[in-house]
C-alpha positions in Angstrom: -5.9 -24.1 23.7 -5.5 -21.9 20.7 -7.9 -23.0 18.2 -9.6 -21.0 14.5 -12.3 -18.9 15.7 -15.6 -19.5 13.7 -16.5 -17.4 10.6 -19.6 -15.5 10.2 -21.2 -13.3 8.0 -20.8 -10.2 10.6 -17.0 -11.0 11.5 -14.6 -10.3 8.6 -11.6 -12.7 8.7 -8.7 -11.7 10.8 -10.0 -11.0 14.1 -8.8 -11.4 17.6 -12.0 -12.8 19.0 -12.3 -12.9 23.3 -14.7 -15.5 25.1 -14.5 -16.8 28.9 -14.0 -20.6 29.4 -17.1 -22.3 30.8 -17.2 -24.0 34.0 -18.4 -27.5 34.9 -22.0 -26.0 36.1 -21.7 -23.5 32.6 -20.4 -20.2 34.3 -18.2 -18.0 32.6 -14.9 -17.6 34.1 -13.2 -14.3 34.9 -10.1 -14.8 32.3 -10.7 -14.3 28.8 -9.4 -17.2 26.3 -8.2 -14.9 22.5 -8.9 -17.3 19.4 -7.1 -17.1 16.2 -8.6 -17.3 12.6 -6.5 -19.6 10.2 -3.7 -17.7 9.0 -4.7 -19.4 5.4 -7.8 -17.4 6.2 -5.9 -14.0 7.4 -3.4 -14.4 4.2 -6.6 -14.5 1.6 -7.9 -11.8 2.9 -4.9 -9.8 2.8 -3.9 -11.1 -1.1 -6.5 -8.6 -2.6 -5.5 -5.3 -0.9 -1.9 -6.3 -1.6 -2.5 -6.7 -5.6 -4.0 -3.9 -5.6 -2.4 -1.6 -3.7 1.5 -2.7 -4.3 1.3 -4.6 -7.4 -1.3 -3.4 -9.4 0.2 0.3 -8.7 3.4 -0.6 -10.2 2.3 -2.3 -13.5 -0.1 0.6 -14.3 2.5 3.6 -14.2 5.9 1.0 -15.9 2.5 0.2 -19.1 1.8 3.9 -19.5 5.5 4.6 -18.5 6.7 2.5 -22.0 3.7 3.7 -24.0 2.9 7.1 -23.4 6.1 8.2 -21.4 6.4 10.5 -18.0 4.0 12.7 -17.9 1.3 9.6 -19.1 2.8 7.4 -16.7 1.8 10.4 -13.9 -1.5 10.6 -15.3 -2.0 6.9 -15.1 -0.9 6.9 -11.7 -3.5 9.4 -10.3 -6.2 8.0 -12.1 -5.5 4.2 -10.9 -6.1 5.4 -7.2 -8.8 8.3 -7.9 -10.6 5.1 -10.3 -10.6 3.3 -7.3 -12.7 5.9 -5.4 -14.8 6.3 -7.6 -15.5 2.9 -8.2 -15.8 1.8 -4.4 -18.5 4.9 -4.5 -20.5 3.5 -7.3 -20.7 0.0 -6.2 -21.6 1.5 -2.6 -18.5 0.3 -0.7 -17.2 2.6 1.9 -14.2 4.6 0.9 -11.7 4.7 3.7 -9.7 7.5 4.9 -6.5 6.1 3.9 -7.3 5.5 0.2 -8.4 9.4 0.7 -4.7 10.3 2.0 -3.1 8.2 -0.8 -5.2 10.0 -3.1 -3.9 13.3 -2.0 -0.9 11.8 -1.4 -0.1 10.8 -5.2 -1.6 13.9 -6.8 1.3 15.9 -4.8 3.9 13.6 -5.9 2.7 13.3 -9.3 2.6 17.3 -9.7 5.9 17.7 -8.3 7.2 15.1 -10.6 5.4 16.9 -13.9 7.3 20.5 -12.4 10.5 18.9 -12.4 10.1 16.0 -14.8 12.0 13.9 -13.2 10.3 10.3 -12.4 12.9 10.1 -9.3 11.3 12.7 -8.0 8.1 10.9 -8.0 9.2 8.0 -6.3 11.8 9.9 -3.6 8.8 11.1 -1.7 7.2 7.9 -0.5 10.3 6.5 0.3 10.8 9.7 2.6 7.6 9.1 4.1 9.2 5.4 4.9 12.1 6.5 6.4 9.9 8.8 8.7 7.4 6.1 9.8 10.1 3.6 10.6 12.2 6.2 13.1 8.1 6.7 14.7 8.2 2.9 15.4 11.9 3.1 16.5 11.1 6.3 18.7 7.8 4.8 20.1 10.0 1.7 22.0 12.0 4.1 24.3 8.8 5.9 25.1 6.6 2.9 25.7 4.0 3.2 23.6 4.7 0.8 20.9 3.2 1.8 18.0 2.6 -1.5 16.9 0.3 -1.6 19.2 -1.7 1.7 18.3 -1.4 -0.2 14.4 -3.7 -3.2 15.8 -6.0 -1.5 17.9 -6.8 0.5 14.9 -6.8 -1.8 11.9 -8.7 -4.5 14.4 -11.3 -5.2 16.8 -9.5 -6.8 19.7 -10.8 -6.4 22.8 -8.7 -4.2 25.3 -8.1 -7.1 28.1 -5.4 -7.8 25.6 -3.8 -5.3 25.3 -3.0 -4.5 29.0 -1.1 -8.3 29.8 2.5 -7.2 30.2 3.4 -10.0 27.9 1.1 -8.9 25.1 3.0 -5.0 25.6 6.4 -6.5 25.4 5.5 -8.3 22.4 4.6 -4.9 20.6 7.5 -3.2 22.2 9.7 -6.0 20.1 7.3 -5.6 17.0 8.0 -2.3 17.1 12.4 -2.1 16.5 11.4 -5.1 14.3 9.2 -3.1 11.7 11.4 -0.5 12.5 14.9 -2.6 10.8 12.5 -3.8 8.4 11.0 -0.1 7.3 14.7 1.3 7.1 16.2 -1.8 5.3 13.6 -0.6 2.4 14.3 2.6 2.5 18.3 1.9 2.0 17.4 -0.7 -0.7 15.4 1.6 -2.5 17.7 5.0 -2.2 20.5 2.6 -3.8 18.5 1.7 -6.7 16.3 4.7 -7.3 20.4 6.7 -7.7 22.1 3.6 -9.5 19.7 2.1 -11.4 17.2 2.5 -14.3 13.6 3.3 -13.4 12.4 -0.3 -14.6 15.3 -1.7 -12.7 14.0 0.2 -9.8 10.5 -0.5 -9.9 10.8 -4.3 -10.5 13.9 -5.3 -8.8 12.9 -3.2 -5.3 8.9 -4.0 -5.6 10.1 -7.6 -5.7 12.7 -6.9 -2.4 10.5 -5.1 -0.6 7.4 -7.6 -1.0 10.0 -10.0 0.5 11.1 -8.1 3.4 7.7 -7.1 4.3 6.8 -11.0 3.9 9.0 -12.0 6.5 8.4 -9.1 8.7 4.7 -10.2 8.4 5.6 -14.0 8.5 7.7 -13.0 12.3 4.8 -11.1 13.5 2.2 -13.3 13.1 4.1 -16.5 14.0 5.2 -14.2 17.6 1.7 -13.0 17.5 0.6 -16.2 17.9 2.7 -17.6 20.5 1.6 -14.3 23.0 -1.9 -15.3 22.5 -0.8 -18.7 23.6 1.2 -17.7 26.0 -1.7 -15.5 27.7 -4.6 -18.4 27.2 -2.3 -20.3 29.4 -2.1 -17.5 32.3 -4.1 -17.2 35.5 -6.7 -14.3 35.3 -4.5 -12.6 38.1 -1.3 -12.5 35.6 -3.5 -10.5 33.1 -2.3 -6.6 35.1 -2.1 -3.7 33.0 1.6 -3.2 31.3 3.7 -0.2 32.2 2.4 2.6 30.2 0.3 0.9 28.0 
């Protein structure tokens, strides 16, 4: 039975947590039983990273786009995400190794940008970078080796038993072409607007479409997410072989 798994102070909220049913005499079984956290609980911890890494992001370089123009709005834009470093270094929070790749990440785009001074220049690159990660997922489904898959085993702890059911693989495999249409839909969205329409336009108006596409491609993965866990909880422990190529 699928059920929230308990919060502690050592388990941050949004994991995939593994025990083995009990027994009548209090022996643990041989299949494991995955328990969910509230998604209430998953979505709170997910609202700050989003602020400040999609919204947050935006508002800074359209303020110092308006007041100080181009090049400020650059300027701005490396020093929100370098500010961030060196604020998660004074308070003695780790800095992780993707805030370091954004980091370089923006002070390319932001130099190429100044060379040509051209803000679509700035904003071309990322959505590039889109277009490339959404033909890996498509090309990972074919090969099978979703990379879905390789996504949660990296951005979570969940134990490896789950990741070899053939159901769970499948899952991924469908994840996959899903974040896949999702990825390229943004990318087409935002080409159109970045070549038709003003730079406010752009970053409002496509900020705004791609928060909703990636909410429903978020709202389809966890609602499938959960339904493989369930799915799996309600297998024998012989059903749980590992999947083709997993």
């Amino acid at each position: 039975m699928e059920r929230p798994a308990t919060m502690t102070t050592e388990e941050p909220p949004g994991l995939v947590r593994a025990r083995k049913p009990q027994d009548g005499q209090g022996h643990a079984g041989g299949h494991h039983i995955f328990e969910l956290p509230r998604v209430t609980a998953l979505l709170m911890h997910a609202l700050p990273r989003f602020v400040e890494g999609v919204i947050a992001p935006v508002a800074v370089f359209y303020a110092a786009l308006v007041v100080l123009g181009l090049n400020g709005a650059l300027i701005a834009a490396v020093a929100w995400v370098y500010g961030g470093i060196v604020y998660r270094y004074v308070r003695g929070h780790p800095v992780s190794g993707m805030l370091m790749l954004a980091a370089v990440g923006v002070t390319v785009r932001a130099a190429l940008a100044a060379a040509t001074h051209s803000a679509v220049v700035y904003f071309l690159q990322p959505t590039l970078g889109t277009l490339a990660v959404s033909m890996a997922f498509l090309a990972s489904v074919p090969l099978r080796r979703p990379l879905a898959m390789k996504l949660a085993k990296d951005m979570a702890p969940i134990p490896d038993a789950f990741y070899k059911n053939a159901r769970v693989h499948q899952f991924f495999l469908r994840i996959s072409l899903l974040w896949s249409a999702v990825l390229l839909t943004n990318v087409g969205v935002s080409l159109w607007m970045l070549f038709n329409e003003s730079i406010s336009m752009y970053l409002w108006i496509r900020t705004g479409i791609v928060a909703g596409l990636g909410a429903i491609g978020i709202a389809v993965s966890v609602w499938g997410f959960k339904r493989v866990v369930h799915h799996v909880n309600r297998e024998p422990a012989t059903a749980a072989a590992p999947a083709p190529g997993a």
